[in-house]
C-alpha positions as CSV (number, residue, x, y, z in Angstrom):
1,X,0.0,0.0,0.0
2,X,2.7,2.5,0.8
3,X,4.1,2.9,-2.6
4,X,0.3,3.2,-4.0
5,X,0.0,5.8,-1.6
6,X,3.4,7.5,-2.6
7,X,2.4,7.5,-6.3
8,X,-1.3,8.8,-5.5
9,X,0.1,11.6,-3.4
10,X,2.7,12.6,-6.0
11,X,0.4,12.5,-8.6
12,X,-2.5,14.8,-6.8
13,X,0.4,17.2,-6.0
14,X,1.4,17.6,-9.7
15,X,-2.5,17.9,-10.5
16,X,-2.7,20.5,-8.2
17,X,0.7,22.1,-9.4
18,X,-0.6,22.3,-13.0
19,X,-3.5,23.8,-12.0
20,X,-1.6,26.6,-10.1
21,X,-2.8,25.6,-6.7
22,X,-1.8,23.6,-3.4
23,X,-3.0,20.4,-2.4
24,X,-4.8,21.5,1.1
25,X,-7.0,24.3,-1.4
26,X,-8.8,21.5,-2.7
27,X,-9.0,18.8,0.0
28,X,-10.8,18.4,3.0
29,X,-10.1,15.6,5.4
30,X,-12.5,14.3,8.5
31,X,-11.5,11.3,10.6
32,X,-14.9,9.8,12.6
33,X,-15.9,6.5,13.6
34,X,-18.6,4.7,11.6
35,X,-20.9,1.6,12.0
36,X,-19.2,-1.1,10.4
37,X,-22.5,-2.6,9.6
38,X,-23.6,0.3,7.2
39,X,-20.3,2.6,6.9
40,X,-22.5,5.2,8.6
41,X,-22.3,7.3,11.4
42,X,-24.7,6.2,13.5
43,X,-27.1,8.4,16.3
44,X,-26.6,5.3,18.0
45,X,-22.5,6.3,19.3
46,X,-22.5,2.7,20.5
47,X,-21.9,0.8,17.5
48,X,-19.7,3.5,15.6
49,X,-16.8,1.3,16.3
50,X,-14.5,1.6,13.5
51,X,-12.2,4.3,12.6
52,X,-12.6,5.6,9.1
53,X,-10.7,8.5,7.0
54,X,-13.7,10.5,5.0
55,X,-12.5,13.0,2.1
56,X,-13.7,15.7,-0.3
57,X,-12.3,17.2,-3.0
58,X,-13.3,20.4,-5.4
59,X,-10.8,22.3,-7.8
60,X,-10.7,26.4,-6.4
61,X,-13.0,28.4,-8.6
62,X,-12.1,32.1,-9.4
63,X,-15.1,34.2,-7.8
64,X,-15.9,37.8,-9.8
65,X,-17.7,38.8,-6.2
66,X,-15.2,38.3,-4.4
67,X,-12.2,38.9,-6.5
68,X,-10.5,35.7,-5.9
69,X,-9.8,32.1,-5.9
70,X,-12.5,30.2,-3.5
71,X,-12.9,26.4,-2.7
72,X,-15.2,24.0,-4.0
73,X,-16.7,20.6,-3.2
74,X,-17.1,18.7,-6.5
75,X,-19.1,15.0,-5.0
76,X,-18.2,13.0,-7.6
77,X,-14.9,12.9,-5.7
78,X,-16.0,12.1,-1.9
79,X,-14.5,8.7,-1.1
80,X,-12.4,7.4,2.1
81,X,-10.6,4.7,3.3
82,X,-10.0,2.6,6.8
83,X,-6.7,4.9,6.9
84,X,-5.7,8.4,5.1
85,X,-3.3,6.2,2.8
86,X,-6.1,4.1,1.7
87,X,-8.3,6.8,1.4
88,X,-5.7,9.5,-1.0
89,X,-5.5,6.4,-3.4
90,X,-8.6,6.5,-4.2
91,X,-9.1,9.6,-4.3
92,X,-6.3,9.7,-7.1
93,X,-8.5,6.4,-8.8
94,X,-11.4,8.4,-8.4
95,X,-10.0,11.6,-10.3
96,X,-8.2,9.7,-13.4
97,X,-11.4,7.9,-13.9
């Protein structure tokens, strides 16, 4: 996994470099514990038992109103993983598909 998750990272940071922004402009990264049952969090704190990594993506858009470049959330692109490492491949897979 760790060289997947080498190759994904480099290849979202030259994305991100072609595009004339930084990685952390277009990501947004939330760790919480879901209900392995239904990869959920539950209302029921009880069975959210396992850790999971939960991302979103969205290229910066330039914004006339305000007169600069302003984050997005594009969901084709919201995926995770049982770890970050997991989760940043596919976020890569999800992008070159």
């Amino acid at each position: 996994m760790s060289d997947h998750f080498y190759q994904a990272w480099y290849w979202l940071l030259e994305e991100c470099e072609k595009r004339k922004t930084g990685i952390m402009e277009c990501l947004s990264i939330e760790v919480v514990k879901i209900n392995p049952e239904t990869d959920r969090v539950e209302d029921d704190e009880v069975s959210n038992t396992e850790v999971s990594v939960w991302l979103e993506w969205g290229w910066p858009e330039w914004s006339e109103e305000l007169g600069r470049m302003v984050p997005t959330h594009d969901i084709r692109y919201d995926t995770g993983g049982k770890t970050f490492e997991e989760a940043i491949v596919n976020l890569k897979n999800l992008l070159k598909s």
